[in-house]
C-alpha positions as CSV (number, residue, x, y, z in Angstrom):
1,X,70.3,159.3,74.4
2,X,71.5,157.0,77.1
3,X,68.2,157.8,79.2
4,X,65.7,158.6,76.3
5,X,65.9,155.6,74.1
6,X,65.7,152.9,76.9
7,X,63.0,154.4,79.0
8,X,61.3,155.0,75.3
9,X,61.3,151.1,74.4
10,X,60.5,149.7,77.8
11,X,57.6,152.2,78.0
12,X,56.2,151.0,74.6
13,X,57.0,147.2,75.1
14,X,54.7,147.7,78.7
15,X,52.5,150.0,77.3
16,X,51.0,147.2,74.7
17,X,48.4,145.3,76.3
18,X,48.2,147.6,79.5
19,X,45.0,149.1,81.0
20,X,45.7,152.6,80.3
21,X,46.3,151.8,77.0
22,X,42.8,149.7,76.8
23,X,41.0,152.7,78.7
24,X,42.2,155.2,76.1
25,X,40.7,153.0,73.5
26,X,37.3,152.8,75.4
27,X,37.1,156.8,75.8
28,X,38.5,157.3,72.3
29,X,34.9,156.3,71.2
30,X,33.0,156.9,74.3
31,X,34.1,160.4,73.4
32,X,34.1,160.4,69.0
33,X,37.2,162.5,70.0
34,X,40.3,160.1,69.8
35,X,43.1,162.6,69.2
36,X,41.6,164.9,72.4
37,X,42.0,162.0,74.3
38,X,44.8,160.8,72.9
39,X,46.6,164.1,74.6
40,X,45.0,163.6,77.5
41,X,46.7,160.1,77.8
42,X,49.6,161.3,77.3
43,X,49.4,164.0,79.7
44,X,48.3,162.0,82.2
45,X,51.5,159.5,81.5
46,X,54.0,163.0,81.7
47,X,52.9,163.8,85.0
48,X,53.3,160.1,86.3
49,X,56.6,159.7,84.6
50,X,57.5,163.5,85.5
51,X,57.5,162.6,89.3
52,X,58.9,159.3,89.0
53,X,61.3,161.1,87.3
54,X,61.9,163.5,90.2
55,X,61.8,160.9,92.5
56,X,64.7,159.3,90.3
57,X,66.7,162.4,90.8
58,X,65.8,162.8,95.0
59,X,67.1,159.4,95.9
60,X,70.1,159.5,93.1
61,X,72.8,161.0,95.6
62,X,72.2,158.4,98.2
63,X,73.0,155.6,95.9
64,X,76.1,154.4,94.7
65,X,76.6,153.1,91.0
66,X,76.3,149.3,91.7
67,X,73.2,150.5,94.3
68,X,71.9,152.0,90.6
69,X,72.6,149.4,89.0
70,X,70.8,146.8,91.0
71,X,67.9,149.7,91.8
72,X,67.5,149.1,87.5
73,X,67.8,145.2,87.7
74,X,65.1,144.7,90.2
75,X,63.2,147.1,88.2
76,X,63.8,144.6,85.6
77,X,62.8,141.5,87.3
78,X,59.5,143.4,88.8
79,X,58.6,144.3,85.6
80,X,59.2,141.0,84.2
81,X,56.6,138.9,86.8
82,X,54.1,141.9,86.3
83,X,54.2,141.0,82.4
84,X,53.1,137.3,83.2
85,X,50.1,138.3,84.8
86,X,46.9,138.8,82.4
87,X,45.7,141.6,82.5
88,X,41.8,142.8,83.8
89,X,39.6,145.4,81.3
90,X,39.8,148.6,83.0
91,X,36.6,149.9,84.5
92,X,35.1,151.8,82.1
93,X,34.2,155.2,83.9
94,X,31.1,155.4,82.7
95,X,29.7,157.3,85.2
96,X,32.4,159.9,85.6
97,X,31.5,162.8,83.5
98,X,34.0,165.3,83.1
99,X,34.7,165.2,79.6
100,X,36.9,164.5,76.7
101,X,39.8,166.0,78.5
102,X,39.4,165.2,82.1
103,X,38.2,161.9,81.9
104,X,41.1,160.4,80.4
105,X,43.7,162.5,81.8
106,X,42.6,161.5,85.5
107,X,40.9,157.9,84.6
108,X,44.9,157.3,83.2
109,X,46.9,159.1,85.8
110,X,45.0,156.7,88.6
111,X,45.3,153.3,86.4
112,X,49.0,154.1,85.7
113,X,50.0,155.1,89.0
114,X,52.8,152.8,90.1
115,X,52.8,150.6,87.1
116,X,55.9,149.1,85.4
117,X,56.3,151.8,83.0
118,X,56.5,154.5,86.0
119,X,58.7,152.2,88.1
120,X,61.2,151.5,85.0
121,X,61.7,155.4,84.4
122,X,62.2,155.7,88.4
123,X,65.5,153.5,88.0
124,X,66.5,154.5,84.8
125,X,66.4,158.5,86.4
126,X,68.7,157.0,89.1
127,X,71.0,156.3,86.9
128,X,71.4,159.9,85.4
129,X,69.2,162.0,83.3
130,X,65.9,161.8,85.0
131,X,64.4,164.4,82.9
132,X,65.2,162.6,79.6
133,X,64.1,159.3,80.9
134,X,61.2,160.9,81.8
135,X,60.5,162.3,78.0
136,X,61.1,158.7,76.7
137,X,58.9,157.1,79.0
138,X,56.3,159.8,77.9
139,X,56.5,159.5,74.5
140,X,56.6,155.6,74.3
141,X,53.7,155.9,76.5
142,X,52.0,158.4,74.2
143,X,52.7,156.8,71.2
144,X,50.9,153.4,72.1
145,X,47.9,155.5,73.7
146,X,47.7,157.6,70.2
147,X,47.8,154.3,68.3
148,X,44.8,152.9,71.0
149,X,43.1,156.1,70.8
150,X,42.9,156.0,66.8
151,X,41.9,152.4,66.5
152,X,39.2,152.7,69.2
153,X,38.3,150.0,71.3
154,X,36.8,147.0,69.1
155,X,40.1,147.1,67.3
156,X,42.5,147.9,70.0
157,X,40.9,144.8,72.2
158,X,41.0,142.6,68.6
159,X,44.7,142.5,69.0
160,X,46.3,139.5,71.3
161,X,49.2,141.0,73.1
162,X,49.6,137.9,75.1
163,X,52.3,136.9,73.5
164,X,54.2,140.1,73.0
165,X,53.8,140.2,77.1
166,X,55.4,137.1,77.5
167,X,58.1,137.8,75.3
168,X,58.8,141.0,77.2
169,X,58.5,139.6,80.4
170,X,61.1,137.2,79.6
171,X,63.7,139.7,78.1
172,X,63.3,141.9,81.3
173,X,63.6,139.2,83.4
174,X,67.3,138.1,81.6
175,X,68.2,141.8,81.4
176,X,67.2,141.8,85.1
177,X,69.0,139.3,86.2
178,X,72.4,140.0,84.0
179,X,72.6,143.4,84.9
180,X,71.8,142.5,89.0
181,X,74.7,139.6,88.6
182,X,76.8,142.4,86.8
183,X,75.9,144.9,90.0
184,X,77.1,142.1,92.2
185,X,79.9,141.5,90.9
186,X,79.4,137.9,89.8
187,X,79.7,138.4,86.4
């Protein structure tokens, strides 16, 4: 639970207002097939969070517990000053035609490559239990590309997340910044 429940709630409090999410909700009806697509998401968001995840457990060894600790907090901090940035519309991938399953699952895999959710289940894997942080991140991710998937794009895009970005973006900075002072020893 240590590694599932925190990689869970960062990847849903990232997920809202992402692209990915946003793109789901665009092939969702581009495709009349929201729950296909839905699993596509989320399989595309498993295999980003599966190799950050193994990543996570390849550089583990070579870190130390306050190295861990401050990996996590400038994961934090990143992920933070990425939430105050608005984000673009995805491109819409209107001339890629592969279908309801490939579409999504590759169209999501490239947009999410890298992003904060990926890079938050990276440090959290360093930490111990890359494979569960990896399942949390998945599922958080999933859940908010199911909800986008269902509600399609002229309600997905309807709802402001601005606010809910900032919000999060300040909490990650704090919890950046207490738990690098805490890896530093100054608190």
């Amino acid at each position: 639970m240590e590694a599932i429940v925190p990689a869970f709630l960062l990847a849903v409090l990232t997920q809202l207002g992402e692209r990915p999410a946003a793109l789901t909700a665009i092939l969702s009806d581009r495709f009349r097939r929201p729950i296909l697509v839905a699993l596509a998401a989320g399989l595309a968001h498993a295999i980003g969070n599966g190799a950050a995840a193994a990543a996570g457990m390849a550089i583990a060894p070579m870190m130390t517990p306050n190295a861990q600790a401050l990996f996590l907090a400038v994961a934090l901090v990143f992920g933070g000053v990425g939430g105050i940035w608005p984000v673009k519309a995805p491109d819409r991938l209107e001339r890629w035609r592969l279908g309801a399953v490939l579409t999504p699952l590759l169209g999501v895999l490239i947009l999410a490559f890298g992003e904060r959710t990926q890079f938050f289940t990276l440090a959290i894997s360093v930490r111990g239990l890359p494979w569960l942080a990896a399942a949390g991140a998945t599922i958080g991710a999933f859940a908010v590309a199911f909800v986008a998937a269902v509600l399609g794009e002229k309600q997905w895009m309807a709802i402001r997340f601005g606010w809910l970005r900032i919000g999060s973006a300040i909490l990650f900075l704090i919890a950046g910044a207490w738990i690098g002072l805490g890896a530093v020893r100054l608190l």
